[in-house]
FIPAKOL-37026 format. One record per atom (N, C-alpha, C): y, x, z; residue in one letter. Coordinates in steps of 0.02 Angstrom, whole numbers, padded with zeros to 5 digits, always signed. Example, Ala and Ser with C-alpha at 12.3 -4.5 7.8 and 13.67 -1.06 7.14 Angstrom:
BEGIN
-00284+00660+00390a/-00225+00615+00390a/-00165+00660+00390a/-00112+00642+00354s/-00053+00684+00357s/+00002+00645+00394s/
***
This chain:
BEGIN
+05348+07327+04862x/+05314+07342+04799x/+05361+07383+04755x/+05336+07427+04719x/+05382+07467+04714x/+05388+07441+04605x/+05454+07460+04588x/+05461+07440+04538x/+05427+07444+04481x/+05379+07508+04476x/+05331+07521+04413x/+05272+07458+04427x/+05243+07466+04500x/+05204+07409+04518x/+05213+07323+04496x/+05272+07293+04501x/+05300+07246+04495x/+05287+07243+04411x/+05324+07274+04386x/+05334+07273+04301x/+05253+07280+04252x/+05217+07302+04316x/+05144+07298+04313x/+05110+07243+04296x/+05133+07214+04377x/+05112+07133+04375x/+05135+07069+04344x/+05196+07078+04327x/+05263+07037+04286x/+05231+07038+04194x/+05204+07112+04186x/+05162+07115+04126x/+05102+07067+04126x/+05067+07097+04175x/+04999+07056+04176x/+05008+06982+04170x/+05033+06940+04212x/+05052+06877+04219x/+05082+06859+04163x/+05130+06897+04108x/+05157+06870+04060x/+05094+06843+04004x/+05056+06911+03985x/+04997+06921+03968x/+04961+06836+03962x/+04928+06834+04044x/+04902+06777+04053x/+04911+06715+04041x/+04979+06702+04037x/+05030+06638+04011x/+05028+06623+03932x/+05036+06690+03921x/+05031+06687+03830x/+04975+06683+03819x/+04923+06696+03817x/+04869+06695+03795x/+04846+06641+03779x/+04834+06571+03811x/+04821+06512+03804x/+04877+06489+03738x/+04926+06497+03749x/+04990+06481+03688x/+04953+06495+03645x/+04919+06569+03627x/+04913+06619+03559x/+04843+06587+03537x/+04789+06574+03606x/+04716+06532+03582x/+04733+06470+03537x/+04775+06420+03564x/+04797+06353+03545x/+04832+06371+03487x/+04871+06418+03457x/+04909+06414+03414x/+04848+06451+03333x/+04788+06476+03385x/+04746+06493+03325x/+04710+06426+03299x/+04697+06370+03345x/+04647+06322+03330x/+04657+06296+03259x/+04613+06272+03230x/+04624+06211+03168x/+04666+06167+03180x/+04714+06127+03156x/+04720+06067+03152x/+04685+06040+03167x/+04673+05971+03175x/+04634+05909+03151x/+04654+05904+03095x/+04589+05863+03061x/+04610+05826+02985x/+04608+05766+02992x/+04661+05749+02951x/+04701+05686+02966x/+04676+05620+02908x/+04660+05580+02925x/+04662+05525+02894x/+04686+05468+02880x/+04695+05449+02851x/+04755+05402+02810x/+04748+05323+02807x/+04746+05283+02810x/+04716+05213+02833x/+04785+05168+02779x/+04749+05154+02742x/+04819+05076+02692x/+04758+05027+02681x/+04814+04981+02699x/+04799+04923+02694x/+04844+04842+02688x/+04823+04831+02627x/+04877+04761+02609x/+04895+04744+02681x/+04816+04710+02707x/+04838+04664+02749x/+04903+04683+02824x/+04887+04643+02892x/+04926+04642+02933x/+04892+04675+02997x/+04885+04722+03042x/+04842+04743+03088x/+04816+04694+03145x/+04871+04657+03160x/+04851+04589+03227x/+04779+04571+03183x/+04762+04562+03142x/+04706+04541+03134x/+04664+04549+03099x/+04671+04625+03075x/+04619+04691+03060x/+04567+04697+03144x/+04583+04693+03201x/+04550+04731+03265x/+04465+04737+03253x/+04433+04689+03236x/+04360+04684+03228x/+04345+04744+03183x/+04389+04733+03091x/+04353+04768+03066x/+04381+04851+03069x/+04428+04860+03082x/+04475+04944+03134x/+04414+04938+03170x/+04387+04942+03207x/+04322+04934+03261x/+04293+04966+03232x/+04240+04926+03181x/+04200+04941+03131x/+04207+05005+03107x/+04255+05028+03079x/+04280+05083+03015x/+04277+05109+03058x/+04310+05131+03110x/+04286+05188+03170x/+04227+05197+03182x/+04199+05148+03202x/+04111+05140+03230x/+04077+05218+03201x/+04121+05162+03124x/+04062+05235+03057x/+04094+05294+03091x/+04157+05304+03090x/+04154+05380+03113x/+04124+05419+03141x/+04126+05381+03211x/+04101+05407+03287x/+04034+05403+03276x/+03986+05351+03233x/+03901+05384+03228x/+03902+05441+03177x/+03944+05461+03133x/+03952+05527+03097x/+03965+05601+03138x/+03997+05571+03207x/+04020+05640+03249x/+04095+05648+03250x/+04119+05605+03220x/+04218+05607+03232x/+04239+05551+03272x/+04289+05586+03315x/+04294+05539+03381x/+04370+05547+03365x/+04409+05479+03371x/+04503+05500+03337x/+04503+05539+03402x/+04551+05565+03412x/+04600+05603+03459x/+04555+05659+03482x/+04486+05672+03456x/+04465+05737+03467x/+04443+05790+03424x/+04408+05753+03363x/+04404+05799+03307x/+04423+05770+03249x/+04475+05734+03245x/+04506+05707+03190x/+04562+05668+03214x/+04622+05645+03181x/+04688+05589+03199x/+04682+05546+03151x/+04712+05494+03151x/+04730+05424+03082x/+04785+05433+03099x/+04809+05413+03045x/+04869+05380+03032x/+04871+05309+02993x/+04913+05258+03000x/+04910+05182+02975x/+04964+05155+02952x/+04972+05135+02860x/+04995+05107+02839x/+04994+05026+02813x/+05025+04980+02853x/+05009+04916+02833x/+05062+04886+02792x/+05038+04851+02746x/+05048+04830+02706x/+05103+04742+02740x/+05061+04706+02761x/+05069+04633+02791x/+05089+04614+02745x/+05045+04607+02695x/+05053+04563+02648x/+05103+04545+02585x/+05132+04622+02588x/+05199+04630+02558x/+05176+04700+02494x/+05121+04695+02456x/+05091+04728+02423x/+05147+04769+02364x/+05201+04725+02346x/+05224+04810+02321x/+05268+04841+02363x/+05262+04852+02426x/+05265+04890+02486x/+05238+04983+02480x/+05156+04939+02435x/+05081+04993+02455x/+05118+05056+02417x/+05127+05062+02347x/+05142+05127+02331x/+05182+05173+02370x/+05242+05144+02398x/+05284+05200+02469x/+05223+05212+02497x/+05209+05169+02526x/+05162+05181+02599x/+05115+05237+02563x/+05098+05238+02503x/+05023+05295+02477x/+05053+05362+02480x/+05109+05339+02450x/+05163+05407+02445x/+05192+05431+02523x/+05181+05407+02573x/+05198+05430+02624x/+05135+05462+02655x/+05070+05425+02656x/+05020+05459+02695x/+05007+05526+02648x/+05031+05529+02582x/+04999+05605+02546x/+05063+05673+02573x/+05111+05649+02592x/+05163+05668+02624x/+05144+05695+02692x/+05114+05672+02728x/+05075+05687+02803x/+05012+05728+02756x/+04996+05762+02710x/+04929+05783+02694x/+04869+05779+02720x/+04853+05703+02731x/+04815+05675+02762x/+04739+05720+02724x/+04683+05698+02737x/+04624+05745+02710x/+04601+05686+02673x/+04607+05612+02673x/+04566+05562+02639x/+04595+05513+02658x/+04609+05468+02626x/+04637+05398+02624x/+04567+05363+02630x/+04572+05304+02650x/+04527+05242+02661x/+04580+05191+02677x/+04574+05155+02594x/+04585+05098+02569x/+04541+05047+02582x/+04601+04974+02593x/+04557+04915+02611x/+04602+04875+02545x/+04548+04844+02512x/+04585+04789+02480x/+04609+04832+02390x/+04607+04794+02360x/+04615+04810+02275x/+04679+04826+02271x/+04731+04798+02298x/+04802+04827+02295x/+04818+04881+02305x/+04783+04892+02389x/+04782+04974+02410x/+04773+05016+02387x/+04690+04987+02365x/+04645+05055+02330x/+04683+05068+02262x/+04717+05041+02229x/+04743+05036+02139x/+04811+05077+02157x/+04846+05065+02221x/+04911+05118+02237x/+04895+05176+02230x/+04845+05185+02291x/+04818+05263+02327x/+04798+05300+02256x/+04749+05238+02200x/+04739+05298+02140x/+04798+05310+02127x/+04849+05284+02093x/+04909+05285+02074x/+04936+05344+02087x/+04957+05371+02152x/+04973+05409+02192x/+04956+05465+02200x/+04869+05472+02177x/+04848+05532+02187x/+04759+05569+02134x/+04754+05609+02114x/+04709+05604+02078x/+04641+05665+02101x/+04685+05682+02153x/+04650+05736+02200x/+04638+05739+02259x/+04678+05689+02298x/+04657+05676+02377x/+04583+05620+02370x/+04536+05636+02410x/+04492+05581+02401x/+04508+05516+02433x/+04490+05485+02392x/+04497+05401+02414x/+04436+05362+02427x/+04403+05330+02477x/+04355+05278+02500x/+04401+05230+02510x/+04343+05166+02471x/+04371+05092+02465x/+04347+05068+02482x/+04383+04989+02524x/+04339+04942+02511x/+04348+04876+02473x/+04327+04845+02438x/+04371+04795+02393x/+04325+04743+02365x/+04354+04706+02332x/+04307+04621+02342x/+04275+04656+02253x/+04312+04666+02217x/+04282+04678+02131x/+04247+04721+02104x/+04216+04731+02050x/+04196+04753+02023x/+04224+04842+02020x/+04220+04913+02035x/+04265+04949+02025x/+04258+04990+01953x/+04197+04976+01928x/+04196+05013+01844x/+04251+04960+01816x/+04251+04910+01805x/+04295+04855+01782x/+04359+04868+01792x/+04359+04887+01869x/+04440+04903+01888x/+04466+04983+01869x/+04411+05011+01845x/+04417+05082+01809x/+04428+05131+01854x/+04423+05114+01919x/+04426+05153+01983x/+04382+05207+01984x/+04306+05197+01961x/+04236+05252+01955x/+04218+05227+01899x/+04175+05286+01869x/+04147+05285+01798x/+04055+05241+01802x/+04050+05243+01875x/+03995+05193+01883x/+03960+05222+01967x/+03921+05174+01977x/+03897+05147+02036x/+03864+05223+02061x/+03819+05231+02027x/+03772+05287+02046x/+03835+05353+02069x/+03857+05342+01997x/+03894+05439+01982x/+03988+05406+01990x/+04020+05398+02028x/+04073+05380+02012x/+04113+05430+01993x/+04097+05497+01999x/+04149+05549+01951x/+04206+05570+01968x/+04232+05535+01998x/+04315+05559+02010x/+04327+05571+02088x/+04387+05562+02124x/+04399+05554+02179x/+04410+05505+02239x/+04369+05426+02186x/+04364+05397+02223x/+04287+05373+02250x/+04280+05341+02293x/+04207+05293+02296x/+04233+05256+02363x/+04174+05208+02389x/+04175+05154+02434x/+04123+05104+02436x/+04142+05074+02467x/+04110+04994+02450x/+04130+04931+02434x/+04086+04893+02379x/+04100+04842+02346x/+04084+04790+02359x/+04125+04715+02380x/+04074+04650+02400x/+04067+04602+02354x/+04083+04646+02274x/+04073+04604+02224x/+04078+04499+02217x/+04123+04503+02251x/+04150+04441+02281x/+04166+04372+02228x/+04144+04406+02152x/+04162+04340+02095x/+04094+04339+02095x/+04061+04349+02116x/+03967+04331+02093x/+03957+04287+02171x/+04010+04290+02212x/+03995+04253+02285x/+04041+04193+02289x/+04097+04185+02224x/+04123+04139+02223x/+04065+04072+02202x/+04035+04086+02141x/+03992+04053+02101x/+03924+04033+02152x/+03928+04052+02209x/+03868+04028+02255x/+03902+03992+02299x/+03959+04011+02332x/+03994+03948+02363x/+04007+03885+02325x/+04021+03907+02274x/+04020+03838+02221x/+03977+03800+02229x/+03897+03819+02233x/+03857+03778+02237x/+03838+03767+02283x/+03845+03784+02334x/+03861+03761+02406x/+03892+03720+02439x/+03970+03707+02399x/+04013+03673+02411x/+03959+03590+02390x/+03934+03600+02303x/+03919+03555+02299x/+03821+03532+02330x/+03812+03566+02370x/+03752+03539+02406x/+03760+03508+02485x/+03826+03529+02498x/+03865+03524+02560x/+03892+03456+02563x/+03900+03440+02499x/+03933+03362+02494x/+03920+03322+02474x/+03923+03251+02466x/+03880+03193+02432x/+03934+03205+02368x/+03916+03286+02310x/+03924+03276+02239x/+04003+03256+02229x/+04049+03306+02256x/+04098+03307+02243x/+04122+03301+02173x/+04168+03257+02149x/+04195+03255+02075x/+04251+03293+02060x/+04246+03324+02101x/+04331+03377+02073x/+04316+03426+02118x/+04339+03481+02115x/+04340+03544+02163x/+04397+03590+02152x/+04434+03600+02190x/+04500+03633+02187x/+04497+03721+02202x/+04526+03769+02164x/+04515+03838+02188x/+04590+03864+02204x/+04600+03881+02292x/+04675+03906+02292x/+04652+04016+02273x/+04668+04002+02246x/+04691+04075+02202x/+04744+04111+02214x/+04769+04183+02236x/+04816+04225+02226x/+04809+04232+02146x/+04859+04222+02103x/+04851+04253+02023x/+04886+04333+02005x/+04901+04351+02074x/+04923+04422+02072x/+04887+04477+02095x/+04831+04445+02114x/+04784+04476+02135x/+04735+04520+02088x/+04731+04602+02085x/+04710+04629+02037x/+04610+04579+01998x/+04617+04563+01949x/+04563+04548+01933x/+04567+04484+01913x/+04633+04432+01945x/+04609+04353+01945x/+04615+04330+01903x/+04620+04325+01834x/+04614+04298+01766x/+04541+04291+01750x/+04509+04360+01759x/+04436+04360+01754x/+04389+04311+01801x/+04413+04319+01852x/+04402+04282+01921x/+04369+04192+01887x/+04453+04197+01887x/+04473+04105+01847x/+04407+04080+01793x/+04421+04139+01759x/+04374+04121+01704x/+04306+04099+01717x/+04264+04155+01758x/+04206+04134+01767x/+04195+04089+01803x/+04238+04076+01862x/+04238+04008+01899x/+04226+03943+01851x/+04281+03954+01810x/+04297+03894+01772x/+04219+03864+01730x/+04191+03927+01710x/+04110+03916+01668x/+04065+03900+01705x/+04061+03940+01770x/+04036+03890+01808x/+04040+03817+01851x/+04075+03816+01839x/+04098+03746+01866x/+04078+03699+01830x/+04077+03695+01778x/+04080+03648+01696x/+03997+03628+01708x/+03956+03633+01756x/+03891+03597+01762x/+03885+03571+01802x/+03924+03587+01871x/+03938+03572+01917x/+03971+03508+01944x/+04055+03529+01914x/+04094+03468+01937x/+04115+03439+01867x/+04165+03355+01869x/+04189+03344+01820x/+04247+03373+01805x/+04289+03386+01850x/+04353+03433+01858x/+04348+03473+01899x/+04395+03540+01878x/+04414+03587+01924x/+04466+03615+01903x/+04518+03598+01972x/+04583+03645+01953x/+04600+03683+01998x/+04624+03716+01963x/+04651+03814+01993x/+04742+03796+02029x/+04739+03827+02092x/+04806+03802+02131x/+04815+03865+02143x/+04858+03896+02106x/+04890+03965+02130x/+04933+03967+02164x/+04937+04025+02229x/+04983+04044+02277x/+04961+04117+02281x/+05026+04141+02296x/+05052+04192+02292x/+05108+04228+02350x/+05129+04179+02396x/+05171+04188+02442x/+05147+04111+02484x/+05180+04097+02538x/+05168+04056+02598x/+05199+03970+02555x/+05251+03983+02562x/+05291+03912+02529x/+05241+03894+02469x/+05214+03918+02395x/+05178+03893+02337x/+05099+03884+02381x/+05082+03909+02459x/+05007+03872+02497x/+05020+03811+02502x/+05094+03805+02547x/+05128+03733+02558x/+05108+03694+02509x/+05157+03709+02459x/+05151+03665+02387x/+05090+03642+02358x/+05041+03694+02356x/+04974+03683+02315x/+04944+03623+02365x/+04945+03631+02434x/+04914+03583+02479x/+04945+03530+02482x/+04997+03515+02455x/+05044+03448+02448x/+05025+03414+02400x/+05017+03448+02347x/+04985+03438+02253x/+04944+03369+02282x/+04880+03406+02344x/+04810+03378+02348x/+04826+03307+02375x/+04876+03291+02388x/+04897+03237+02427x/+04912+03194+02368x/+04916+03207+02289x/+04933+03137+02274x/+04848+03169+02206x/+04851+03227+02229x/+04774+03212+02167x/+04718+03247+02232x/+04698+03209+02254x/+04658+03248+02314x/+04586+03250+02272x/+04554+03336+02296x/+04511+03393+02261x/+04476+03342+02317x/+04383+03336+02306x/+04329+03317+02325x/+04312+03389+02368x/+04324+03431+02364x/+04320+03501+02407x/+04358+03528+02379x/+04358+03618+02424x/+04404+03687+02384x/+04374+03758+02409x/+04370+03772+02357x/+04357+03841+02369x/+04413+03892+02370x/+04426+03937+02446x/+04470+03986+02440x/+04460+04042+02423x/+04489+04058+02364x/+04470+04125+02331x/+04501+04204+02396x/+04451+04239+02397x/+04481+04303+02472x/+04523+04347+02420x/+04561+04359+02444x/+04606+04429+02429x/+04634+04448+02483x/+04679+04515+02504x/+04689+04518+02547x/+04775+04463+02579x/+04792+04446+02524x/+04857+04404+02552x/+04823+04345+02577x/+04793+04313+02549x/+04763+04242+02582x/+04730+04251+02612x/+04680+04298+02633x/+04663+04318+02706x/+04719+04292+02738x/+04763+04345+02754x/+04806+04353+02780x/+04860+04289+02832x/+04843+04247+02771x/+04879+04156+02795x/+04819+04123+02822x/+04744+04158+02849x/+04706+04109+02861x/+04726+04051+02920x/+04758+04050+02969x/+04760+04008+02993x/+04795+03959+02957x/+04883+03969+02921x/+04889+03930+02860x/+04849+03879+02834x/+04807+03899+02795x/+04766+03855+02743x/+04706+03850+02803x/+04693+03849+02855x/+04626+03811+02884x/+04689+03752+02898x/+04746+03765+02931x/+04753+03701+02967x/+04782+03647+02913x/+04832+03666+02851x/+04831+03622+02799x/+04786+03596+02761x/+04712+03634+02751x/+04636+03586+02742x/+04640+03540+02809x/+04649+03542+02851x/+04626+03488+02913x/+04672+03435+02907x/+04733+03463+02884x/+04798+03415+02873x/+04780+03353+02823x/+04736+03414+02785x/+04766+03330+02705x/+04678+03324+02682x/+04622+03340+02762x/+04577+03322+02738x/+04514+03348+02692x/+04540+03422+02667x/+04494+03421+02647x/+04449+03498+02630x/+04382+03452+02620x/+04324+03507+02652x/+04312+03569+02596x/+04310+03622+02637x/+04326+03705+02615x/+04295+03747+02636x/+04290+03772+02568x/+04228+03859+02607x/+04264+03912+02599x/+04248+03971+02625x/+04274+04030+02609x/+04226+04082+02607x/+04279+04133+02602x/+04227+04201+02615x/+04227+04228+02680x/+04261+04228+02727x/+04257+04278+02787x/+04243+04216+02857x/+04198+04243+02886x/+04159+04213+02944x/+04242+04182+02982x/+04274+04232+02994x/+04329+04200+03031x/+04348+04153+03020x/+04376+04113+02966x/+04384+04042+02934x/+04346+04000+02969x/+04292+04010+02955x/+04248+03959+03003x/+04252+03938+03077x/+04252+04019+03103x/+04289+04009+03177x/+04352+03984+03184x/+04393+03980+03147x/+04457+03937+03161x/+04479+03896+03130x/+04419+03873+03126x/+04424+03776+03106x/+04415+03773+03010x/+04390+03829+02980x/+04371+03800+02936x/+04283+03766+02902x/+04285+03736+02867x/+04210+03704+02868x/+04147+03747+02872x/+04154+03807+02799x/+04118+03823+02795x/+04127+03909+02790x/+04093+03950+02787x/+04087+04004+02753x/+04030+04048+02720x/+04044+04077+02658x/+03982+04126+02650x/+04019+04182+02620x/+03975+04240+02651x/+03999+04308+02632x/+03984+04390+02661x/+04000+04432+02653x/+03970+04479+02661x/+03988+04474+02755x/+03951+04522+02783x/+03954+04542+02850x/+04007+04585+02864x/+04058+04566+02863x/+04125+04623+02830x/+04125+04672+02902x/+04101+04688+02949x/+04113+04716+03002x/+04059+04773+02962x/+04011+04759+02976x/+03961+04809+02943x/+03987+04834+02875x/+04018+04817+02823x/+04054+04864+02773x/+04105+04892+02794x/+04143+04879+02846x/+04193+04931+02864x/+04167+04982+02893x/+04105+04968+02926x/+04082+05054+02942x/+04045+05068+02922x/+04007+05049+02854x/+04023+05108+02821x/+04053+05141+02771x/+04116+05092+02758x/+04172+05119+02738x/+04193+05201+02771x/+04177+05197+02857x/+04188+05251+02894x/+04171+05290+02881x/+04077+05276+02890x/+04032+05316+02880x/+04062+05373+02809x/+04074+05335+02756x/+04093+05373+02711x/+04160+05426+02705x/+04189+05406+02750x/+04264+05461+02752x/+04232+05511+02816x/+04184+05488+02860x/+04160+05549+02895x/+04120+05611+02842x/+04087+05582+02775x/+04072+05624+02745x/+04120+05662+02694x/+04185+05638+02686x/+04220+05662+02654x/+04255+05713+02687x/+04253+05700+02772x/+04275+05738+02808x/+04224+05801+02808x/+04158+05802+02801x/+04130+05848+02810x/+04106+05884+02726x/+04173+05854+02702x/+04193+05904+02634x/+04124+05859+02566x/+04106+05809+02596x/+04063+05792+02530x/+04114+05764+02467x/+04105+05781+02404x/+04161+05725+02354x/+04128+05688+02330x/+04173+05626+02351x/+04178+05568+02333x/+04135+05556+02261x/+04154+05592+02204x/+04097+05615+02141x/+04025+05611+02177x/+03995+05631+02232x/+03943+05628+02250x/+03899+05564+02298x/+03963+05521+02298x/+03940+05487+02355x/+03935+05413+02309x/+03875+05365+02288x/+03858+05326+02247x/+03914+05258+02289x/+03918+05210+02237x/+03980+05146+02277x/+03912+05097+02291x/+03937+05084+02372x/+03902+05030+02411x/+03905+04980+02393x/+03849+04930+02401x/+03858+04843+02372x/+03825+04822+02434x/+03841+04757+02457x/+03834+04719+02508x/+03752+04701+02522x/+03711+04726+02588x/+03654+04698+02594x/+03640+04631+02636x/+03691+04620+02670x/+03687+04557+02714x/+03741+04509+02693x/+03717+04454+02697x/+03735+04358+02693x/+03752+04348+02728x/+03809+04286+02740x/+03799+04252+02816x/+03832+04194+02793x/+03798+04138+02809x/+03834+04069+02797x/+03832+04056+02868x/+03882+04012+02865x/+03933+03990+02950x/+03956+03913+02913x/+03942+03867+02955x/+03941+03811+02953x/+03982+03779+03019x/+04032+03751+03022x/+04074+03710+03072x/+04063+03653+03058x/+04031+03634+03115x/+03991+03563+03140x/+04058+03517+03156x/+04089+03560+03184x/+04144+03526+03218x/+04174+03489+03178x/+04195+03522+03122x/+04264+03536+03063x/+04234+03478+03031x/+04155+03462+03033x/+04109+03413+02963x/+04124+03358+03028x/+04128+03344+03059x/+04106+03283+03105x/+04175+03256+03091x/+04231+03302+03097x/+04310+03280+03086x/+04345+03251+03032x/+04289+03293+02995x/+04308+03245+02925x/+04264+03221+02878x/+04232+03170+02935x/+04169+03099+02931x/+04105+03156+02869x/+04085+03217+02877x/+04042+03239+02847x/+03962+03237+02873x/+03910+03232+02826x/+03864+03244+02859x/+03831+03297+02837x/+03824+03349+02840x/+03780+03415+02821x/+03710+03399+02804x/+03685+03411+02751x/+03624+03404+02731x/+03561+03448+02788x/+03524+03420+02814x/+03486+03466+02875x/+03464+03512+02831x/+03424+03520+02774x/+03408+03596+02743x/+03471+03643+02743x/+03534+03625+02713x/+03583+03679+02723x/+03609+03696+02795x/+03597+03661+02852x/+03597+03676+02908x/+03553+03711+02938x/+03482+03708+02906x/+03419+03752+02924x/+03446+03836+02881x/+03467+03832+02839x/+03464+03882+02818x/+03547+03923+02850x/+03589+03880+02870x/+03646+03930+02924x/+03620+03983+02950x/+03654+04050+02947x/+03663+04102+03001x/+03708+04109+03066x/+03720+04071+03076x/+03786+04023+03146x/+03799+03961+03117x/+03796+03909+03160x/+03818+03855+03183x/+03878+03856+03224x/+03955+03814+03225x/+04001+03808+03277x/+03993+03738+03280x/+03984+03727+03354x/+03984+03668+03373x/+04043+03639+03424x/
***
């Protein structure tokens, strides 16, 4: 082959090699999304599931037309502001916040990246959106308005029991909102029970303590107030209710499955996607200003048969008729 020939083909072939480089180096990015969250991931998997779900019925599949990225918190909440400040650092396209800590950083942090939430309170209250319909700014999400679900477990607690005389509430008091929380609990209660006292924890050792308290003034029931840190200890506080006796509702179905009595509360799998659902539209450039804040359409009370038989209970058969799961 003679040398002009060669330098011919040595061209061509170079040609061919580069070309794929020069296609790939024209493509888009992906846009990247940003994931904080107080809690701990070992036991996020259900609702991570979920929040994807929404994506992938929107048309975003991770690793093909979009990436995450994940900041966890584990329960170590003034952690969250680094962590917000790091995903705006990766110029993520949208954060999706779990939990009031998160979501209150990520605003903190940023007043122009959009933010989808999801969070137990009120968010005009928390000054997050200017209201439900029109939230205005750069954030929106969904809400499980969770102090109007305290006040129904309350009365649950007391139809659940032969008329408990005291009712105990373990509380995070660092938890954005819980003064207000306290309060209305407390007004409602006052028809309810003869006492009710508030057992704040805040870290693992003051769960210890508050559940020790019950041992020399033992609560007739308790209601566990959700945030994302006491989530977080649920196995904690199911097995110290079993310890010292006594019967407890919560908010998240899981409790129930692991040994606690009762639960009522939103279908939290189904709000995480469409928590999704909603960052797939932010992905497809809608703002957050346009997208109205979600409120919870589904119930679910969960009743442990098991947990009532253990600790000599008998469930009233109407509130057993009216369960959405039974564990037996």
């Amino acid at each position: 082959m003679s040398d002009m020939k060669r330098r011919d083909l040595f061209a061509l072939l170079g040609g061919a090699m580069a070309w794929p480089l020069a296609a790939r180096a024209q493509q888009p990015a992906m846009p990247l999304v940003g994931f904080l969250s107080s809690a701990s991931p070992e036991a996020f998997t259900p609702y991570l599931d979920a929040f994807l779900l929404g994506l992938d019925q929107a048309g975003f599949v991770e690793g093909r037309n979009f990436a995450i990225v994940y900041r966890w918190a584990r329960g170590r909440d003034h952690q969250l502001p680094a962590l917000a400040a790091e995903l705006l650092e990766r110029k993520v396209a949208v954060i999706a916040a779990s939990g009031e800590p998160a979501v209150m950083a990520a605003k903190a942090a940023t007043a122009t990246t959009p933010i989808i939430f999801l969070i137990d309170g009120d968010p005009v209250r928390l000054g997050l959106v200017a209201g439900f319909h029109r939230p205005g700014g750069n954030l929106s999400g969904v809400t499980m308005l969770t102090l109007a679900l305290d006040l129904q477990r309350l009365a649950l607690l007391r139809e659940a029991l032969p008329r408990p005389a005291s009712i105990a509430v373990l509380i995070n008091p660092n938890f954005p909102g819980s003064p207000a929380r306290i309060r209305e609990v407390q007004d409602a209660a006052r028809g309810m029970v003869q006492d009710l006292a508030i057992a704040p924890a805040s870290n693992e050792s003051e769960i210890d303590r508050a559940f020790a308290r019950f041992e020399q003034r033992r609560p007739g029931a308790l209601l566990v107030a959700s945030d994302p840190f006491l989530d977080s200890r649920r196995d904690q506080i199911v097995a110290l209710a079993a310890r010292y006796g006594v019967p407890a509702i919560y908010e998240r179905r899981d409790f129930a499955a692991a040994g606690g009595l009762m639960s009522y509360g939103t279908h939290l799998p189904d709000l995480y996607r469409k928590q999704g659902a909603y960052t797939a539209l932010v992905l497809k450039e809608t703002s957050p200003a346009d997208l109205p804040v979600l409120q919870p359409t589904r119930l679910e009370l969960v009743i442990n048969l098991k947990t009532a038989k253990a600790l000599g209970l008998e469930i009233p058969p109407p509130l057993i008729a009216r369960a959405d799961a039974l564990i037996e």
